[in-house]
TORKOL-4160 file (C-alpha; in steps of 0.2 Angstrom, whole numbers, padded with zeros to 4 digits, m for minus):
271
<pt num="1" X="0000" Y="0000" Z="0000"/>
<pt num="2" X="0014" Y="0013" Z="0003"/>
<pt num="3" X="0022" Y="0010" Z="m0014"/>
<pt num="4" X="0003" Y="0012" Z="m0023"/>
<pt num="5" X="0000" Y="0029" Z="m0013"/>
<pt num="6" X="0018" Y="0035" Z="m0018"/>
<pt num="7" X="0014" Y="0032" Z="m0036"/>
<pt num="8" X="m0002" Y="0042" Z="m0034"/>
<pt num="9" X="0009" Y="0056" Z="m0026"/>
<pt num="10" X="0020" Y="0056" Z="m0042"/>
<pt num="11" X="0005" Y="0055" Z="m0053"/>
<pt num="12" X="m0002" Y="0070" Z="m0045"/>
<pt num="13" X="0014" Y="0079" Z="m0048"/>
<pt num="14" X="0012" Y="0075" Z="m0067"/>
<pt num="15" X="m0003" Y="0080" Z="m0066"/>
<pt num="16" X="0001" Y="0095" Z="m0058"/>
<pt num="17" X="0016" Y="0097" Z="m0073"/>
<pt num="18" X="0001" Y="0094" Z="m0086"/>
<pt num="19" X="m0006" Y="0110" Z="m0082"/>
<pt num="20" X="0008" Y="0118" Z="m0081"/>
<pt num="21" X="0011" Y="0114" Z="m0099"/>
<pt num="22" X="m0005" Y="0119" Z="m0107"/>
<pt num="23" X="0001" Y="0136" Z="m0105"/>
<pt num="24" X="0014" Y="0135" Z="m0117"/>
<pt num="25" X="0003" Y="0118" Z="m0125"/>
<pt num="26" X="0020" Y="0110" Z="m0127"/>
<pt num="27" X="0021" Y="0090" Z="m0120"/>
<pt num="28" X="0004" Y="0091" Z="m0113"/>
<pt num="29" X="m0002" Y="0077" Z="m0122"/>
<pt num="30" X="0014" Y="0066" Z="m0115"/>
<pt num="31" X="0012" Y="0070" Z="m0099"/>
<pt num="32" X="m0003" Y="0068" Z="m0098"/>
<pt num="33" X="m0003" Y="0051" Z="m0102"/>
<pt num="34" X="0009" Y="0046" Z="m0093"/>
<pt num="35" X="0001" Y="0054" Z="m0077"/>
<pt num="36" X="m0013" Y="0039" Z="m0085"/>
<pt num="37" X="m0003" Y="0026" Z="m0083"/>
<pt num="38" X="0007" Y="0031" Z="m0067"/>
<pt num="39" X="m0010" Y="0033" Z="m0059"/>
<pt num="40" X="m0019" Y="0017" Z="m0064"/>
<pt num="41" X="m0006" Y="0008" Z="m0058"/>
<pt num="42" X="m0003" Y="0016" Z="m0041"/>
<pt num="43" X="m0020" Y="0014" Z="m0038"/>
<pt num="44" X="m0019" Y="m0005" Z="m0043"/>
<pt num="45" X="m0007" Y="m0008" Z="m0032"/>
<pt num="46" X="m0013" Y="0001" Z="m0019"/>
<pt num="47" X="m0030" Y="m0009" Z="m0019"/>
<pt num="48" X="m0023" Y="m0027" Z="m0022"/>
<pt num="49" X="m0007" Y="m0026" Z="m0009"/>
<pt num="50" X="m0009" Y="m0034" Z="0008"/>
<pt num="51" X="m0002" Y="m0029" Z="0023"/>
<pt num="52" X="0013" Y="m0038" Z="0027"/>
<pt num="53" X="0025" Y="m0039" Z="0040"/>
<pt num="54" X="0034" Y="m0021" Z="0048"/>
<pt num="55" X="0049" Y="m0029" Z="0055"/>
<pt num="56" X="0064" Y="m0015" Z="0052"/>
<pt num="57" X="0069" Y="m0026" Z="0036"/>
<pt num="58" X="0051" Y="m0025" Z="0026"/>
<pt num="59" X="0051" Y="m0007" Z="0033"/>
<pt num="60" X="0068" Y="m0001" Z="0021"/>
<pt num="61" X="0062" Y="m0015" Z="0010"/>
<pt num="62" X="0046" Y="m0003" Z="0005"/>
<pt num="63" X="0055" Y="0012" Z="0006"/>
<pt num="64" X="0069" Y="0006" Z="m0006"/>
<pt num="65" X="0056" Y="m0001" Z="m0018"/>
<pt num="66" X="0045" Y="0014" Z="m0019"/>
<pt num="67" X="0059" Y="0024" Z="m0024"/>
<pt num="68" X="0063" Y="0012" Z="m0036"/>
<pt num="69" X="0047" Y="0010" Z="m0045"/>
<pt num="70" X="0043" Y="0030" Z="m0042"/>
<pt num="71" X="0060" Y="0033" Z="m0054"/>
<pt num="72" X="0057" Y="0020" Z="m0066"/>
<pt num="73" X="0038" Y="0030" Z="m0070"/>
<pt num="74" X="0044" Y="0046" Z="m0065"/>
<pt num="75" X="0054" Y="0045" Z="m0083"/>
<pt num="76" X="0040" Y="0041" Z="m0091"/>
<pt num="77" X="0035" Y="0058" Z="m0096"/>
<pt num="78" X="0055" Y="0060" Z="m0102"/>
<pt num="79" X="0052" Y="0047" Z="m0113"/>
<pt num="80" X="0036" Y="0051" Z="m0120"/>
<pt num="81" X="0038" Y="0068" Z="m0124"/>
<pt num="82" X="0054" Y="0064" Z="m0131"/>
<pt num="83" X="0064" Y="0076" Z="m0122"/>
<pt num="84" X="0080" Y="0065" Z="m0123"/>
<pt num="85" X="0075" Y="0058" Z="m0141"/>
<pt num="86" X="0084" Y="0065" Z="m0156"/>
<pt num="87" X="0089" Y="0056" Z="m0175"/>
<pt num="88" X="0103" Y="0044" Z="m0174"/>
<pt num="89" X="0101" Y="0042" Z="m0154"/>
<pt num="90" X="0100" Y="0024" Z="m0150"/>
<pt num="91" X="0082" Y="0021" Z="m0140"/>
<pt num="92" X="0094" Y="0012" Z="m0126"/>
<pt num="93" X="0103" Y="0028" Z="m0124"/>
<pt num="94" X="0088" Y="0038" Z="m0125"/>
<pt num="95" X="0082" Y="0028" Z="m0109"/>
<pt num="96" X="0097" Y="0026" Z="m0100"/>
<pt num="97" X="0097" Y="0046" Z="m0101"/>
<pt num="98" X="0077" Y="0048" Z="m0096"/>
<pt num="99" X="0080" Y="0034" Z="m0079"/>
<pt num="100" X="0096" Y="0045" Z="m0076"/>
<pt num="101" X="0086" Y="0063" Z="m0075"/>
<pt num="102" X="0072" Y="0052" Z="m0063"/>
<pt num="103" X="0082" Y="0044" Z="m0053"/>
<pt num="104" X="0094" Y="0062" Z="m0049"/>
<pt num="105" X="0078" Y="0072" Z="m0048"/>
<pt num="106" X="0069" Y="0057" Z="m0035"/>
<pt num="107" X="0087" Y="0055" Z="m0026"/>
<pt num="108" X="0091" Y="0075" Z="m0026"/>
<pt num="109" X="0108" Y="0072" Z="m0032"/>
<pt num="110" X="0107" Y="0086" Z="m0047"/>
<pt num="111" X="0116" Y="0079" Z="m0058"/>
<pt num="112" X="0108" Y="0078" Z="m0076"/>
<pt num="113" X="0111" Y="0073" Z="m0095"/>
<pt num="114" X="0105" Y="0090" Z="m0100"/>
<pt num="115" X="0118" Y="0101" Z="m0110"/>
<pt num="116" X="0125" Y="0112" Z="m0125"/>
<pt num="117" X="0118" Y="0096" Z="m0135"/>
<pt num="118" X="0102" Y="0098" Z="m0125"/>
<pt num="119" X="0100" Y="0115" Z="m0118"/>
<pt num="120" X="0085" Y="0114" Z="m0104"/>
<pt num="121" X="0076" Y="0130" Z="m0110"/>
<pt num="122" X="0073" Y="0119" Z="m0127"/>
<pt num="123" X="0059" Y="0112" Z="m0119"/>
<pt num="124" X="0042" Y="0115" Z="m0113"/>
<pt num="125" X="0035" Y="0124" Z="m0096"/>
<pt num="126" X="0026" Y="0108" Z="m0090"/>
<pt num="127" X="0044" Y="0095" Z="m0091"/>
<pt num="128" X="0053" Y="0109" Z="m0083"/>
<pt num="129" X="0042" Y="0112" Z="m0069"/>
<pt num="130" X="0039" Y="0093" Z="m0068"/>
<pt num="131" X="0060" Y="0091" Z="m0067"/>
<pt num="132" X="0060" Y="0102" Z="m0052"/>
<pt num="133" X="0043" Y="0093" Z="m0042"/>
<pt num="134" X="0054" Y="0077" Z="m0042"/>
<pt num="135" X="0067" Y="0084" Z="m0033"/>
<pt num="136" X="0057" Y="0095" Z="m0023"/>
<pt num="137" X="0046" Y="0075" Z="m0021"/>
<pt num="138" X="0060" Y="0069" Z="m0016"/>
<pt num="139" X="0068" Y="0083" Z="m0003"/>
<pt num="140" X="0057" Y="0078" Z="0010"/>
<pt num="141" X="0054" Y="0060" Z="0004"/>
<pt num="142" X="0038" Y="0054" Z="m0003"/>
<pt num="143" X="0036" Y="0039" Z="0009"/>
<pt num="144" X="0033" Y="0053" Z="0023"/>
<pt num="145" X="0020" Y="0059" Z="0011"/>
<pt num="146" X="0010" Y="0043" Z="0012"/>
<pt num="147" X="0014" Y="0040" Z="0032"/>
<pt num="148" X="0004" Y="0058" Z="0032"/>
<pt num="149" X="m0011" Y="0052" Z="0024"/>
<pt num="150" X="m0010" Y="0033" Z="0031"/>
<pt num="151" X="m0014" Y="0034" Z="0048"/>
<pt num="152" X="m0016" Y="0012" Z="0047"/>
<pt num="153" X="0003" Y="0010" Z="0045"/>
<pt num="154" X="0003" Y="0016" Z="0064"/>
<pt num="155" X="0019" Y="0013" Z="0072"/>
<pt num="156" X="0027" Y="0007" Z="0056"/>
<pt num="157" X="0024" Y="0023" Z="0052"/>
<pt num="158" X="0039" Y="0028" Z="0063"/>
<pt num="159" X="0053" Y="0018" Z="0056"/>
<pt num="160" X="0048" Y="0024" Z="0039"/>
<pt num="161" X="0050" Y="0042" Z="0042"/>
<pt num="162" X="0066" Y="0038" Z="0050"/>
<pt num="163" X="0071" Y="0027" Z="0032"/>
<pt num="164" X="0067" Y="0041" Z="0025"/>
<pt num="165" X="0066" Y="0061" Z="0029"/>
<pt num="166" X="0081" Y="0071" Z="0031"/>
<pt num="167" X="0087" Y="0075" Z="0050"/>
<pt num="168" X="0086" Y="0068" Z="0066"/>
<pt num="169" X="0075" Y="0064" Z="0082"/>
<pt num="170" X="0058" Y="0062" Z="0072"/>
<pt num="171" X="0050" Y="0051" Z="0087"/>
<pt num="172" X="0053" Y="0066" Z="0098"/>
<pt num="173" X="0041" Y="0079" Z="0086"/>
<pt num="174" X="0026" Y="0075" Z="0091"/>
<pt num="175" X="0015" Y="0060" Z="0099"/>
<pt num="176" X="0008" Y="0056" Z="0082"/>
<pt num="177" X="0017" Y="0049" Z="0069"/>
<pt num="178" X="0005" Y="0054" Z="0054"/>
<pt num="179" X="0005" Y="0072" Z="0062"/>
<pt num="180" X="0024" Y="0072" Z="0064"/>
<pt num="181" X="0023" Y="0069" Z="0045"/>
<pt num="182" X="0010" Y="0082" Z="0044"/>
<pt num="183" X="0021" Y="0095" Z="0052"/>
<pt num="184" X="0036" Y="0091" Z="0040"/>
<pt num="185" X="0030" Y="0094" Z="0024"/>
<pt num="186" X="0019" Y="0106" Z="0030"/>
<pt num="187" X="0036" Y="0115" Z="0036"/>
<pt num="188" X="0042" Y="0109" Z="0020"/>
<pt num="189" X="0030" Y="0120" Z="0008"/>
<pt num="190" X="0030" Y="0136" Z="0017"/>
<pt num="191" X="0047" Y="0136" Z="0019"/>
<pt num="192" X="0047" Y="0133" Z="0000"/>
<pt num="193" X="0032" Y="0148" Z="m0004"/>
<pt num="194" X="0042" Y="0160" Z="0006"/>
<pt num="195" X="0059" Y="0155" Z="m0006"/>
<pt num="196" X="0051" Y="0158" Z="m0021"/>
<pt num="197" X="0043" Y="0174" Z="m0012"/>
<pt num="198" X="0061" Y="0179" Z="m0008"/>
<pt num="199" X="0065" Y="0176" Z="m0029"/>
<pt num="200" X="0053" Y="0187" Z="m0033"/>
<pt num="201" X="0057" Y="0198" Z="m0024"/>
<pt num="202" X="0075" Y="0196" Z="m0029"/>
<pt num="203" X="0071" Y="0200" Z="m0048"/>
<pt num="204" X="0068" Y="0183" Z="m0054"/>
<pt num="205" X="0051" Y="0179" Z="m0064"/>
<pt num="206" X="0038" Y="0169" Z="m0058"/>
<pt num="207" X="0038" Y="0152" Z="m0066"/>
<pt num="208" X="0055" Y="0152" Z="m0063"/>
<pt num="209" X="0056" Y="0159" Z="m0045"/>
<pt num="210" X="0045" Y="0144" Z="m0038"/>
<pt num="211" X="0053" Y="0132" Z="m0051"/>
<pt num="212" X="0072" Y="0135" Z="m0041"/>
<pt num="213" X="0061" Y="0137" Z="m0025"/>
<pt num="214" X="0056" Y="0120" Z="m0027"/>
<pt num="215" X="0076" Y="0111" Z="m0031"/>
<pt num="216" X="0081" Y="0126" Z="m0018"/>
<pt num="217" X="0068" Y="0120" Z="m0002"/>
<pt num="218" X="0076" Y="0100" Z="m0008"/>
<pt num="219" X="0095" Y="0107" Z="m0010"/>
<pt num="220" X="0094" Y="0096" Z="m0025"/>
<pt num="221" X="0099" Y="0109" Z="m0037"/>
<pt num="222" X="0090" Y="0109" Z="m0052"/>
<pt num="223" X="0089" Y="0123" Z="m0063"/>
<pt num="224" X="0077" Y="0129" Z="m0078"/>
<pt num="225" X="0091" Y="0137" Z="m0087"/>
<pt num="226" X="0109" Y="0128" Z="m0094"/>
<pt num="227" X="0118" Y="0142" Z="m0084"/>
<pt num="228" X="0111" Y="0139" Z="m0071"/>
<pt num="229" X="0108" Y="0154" Z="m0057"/>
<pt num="230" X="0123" Y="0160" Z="m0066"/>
<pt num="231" X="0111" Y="0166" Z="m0082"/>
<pt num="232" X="0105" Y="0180" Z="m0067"/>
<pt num="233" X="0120" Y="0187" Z="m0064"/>
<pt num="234" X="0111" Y="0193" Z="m0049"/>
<pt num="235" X="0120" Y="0195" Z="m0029"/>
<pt num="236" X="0102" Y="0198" Z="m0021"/>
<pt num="237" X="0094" Y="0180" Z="m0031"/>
<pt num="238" X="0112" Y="0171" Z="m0025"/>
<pt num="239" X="0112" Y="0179" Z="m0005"/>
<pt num="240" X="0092" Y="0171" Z="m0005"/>
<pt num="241" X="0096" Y="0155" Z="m0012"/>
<pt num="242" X="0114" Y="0154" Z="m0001"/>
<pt num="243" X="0102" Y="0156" Z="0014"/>
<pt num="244" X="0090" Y="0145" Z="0009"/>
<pt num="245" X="0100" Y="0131" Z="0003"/>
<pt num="246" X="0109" Y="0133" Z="0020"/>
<pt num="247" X="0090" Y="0131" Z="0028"/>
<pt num="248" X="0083" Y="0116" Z="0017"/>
<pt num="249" X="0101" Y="0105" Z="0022"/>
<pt num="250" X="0098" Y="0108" Z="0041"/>
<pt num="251" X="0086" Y="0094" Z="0052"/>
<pt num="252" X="0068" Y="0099" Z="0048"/>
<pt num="253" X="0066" Y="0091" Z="0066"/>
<pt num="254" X="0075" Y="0106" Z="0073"/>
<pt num="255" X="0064" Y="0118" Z="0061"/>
<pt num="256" X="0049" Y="0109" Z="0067"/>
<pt num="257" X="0055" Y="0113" Z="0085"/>
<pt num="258" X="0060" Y="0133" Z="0082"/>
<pt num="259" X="0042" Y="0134" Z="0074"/>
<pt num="260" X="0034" Y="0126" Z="0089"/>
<pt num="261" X="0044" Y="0133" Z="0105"/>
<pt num="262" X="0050" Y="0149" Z="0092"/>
<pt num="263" X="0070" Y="0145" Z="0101"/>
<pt num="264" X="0081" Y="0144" Z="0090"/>
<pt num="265" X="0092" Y="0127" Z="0094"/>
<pt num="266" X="0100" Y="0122" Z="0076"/>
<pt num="267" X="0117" Y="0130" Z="0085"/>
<pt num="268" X="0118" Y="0119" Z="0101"/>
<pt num="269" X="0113" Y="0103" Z="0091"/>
<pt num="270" X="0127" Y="0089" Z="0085"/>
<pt num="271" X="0121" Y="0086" Z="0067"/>
């Protein structure tokens, strides 16, 4: 059941790219599709998977094997919008180079197959902003997503987060485990509105001021533009994103804390 749910979290963020791209009209009809498939088969196996054992081994055994399938149909809309395809390019290569994107946008490693043979503003609003919610997906980790929204996984619930979300101390958050979930992605997205607030305000246009907020709030690293914040040429975008990346790579148990006692402890901690 957690793998199911997470695949209806990445569908939703295709979903979410789809709209995106009917802006521009450009690769709407790909990702559409591929929000489709990614959905009918999160829901399949969200309905048909029993629950099993939650010993500490099936526990990182569902974490690793969500991430797993979420890359492998995350690069589905890479694939069929033919963002990586081009003449002469062997299909293998063309899917080696769609898992690769997945998997460094799921895994917020930030590296990417994108370049002066592929520049990234070549393609359509809806993959871009779809590149950056994988990271952004993947920042806070997408298994924490489901413990929100499954209250039955109940203790379980507990050795997933810690498999999975950045920082730690989690069982000392809150009683709950699905409101200790609750209260890291919701520390999660407004930290991430108020870094695109602070783009904006820094002098860098909208689609691309919540499309850096989102690889910015998961210090994965992704960018809408082959230069990178380096296009900007700006000190006032680099000194918010300096401060925000420094932000996003601290414990979100120790934000969760400053939000709830408003002390500021990040300094006396050991991480």
């Amino acid at each position: 059941s957690v793998g199911g749910m997470a695949l209806l979290f990445v569908a939703l963020g295709m979903g979410a790219a789809t709209l995106v791209a009917l802006v521009d009209g450009a690769d709407a009809p790909a990702l559409a599709t591929a929000t489709g498939v990614t959905a009918l088969i999160g829901a399949t196996l969200f309905h048909v998977a029993k629950p099993g054992s939650r010993d500490v081994a099936t526990i990182f055994s569902a974490v690793g094997t969500t991430w797993v399938a979420a890359s492998v149909l995350g690069a589905l809309p890479y694939l069929l919008a033919g963002t990586f395809a081009a003449a002469g390019r062997p299909w293998i290569v063309v899917l080696a180079d769609a898992l690769f994107e997945s998997v460094s946008g799921f895994s917020c490693t930030g590296s990417t197959v994108f370049g002066a043979h592929n520049p990234i503003e070549s393609h359509g609003s809806g993959v871009l902003i779809y590149r950056q919610l994988t990271q952004w997906a993947g920042g806070m980790g997408i298994v924490v997503l489901v413990v929100m929204v499954l209250p039955s996984l109940r203790s379980s619930g507990l050795g997933l987060i810690d498999a999975e979300a950045p920082g730690v101390g989690v069982d000392r958050i809150t009683p709950r485990i699905s409101t200790t979930a609750l209260r890291f992605w919701g520390i999660y997205a407004g930290f991430t509105v108020v870094v695109a607030i602070g783009l904006l305000g820094a002098g860098m246009g909208p689609f691309d001021a919540v499309a850096h907020a989102l690889s910015t709030a998961s210090t994965g690293g992704f960018s809408t533009r082959s230069a990178s914040i380096g296009h900007w040429d700006s000190l006032s975008i680099e000194l918010v994103l300096v401060m925000a990346m420094l932000a996003g790579g601290s414990s979100f148990a120790l934000h969760s804390q400053l939000v709830r006692t408003r002390k500021f402890r990040h300094h006396r901690d050991p991480e």
